[in-house]
Wavefront OBJ file of the C-alpha trace (Angstrom):
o trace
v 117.287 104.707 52.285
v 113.719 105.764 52.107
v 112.611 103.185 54.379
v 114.710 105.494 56.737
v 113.308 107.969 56.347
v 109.864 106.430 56.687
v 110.655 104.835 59.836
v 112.236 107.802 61.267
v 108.644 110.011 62.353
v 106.841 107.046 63.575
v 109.791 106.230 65.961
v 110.029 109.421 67.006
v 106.427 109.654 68.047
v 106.931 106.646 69.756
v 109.737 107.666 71.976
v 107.931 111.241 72.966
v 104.968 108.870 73.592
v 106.795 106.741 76.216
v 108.457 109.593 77.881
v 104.892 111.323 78.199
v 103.910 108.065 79.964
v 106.376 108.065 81.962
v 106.338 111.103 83.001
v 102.212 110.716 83.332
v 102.916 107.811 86.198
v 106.297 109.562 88.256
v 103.436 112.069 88.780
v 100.771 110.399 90.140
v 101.266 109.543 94.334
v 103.417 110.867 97.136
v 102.737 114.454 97.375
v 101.687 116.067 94.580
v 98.801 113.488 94.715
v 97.230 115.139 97.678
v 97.671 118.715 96.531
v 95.647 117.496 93.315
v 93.051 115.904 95.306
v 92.964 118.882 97.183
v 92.743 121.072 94.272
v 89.722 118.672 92.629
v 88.207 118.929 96.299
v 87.454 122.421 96.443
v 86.561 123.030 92.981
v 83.529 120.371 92.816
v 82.850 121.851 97.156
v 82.331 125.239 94.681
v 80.255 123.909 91.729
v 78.129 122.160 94.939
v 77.605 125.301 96.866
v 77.139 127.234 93.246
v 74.406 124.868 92.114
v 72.496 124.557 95.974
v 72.751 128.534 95.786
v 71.176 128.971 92.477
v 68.202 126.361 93.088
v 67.621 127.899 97.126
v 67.044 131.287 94.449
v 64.299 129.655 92.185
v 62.134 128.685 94.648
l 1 2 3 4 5 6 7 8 9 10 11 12 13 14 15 16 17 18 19 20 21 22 23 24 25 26 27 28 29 30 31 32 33 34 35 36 37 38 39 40 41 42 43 44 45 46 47 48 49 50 51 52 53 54 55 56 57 58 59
């Protein structure tokens, strides 16, 4: 019986491990793709504008 219980947490992990797959790859497309890319978009348009702004200022 121990080798129960010493089977029992790995398998366990394994099974949350798959579903977080899973779940990783139903994301990715269709629409919540583009919302993401639109979200990544505008925050590296902000770092852009943040970092040409701050070197326009040292010189």
């Amino acid at each position: 019986m121990e080798y129960v219980s010493a089977l029992v947490p790995p398998v366990v992990m394994a099974v949350f491990f798959v579903g977080l797959i899973v779940t990783i790859v139903k994301t990715q497309g269709g629409a919540n793709k583009a919302k993401e890319d639109a979200a990544v978009d505008a925050v590296l348009a902000r770092a852009e504008h943040a970092r040409q702004t701050h070197r326009d200022t040292e010189t």
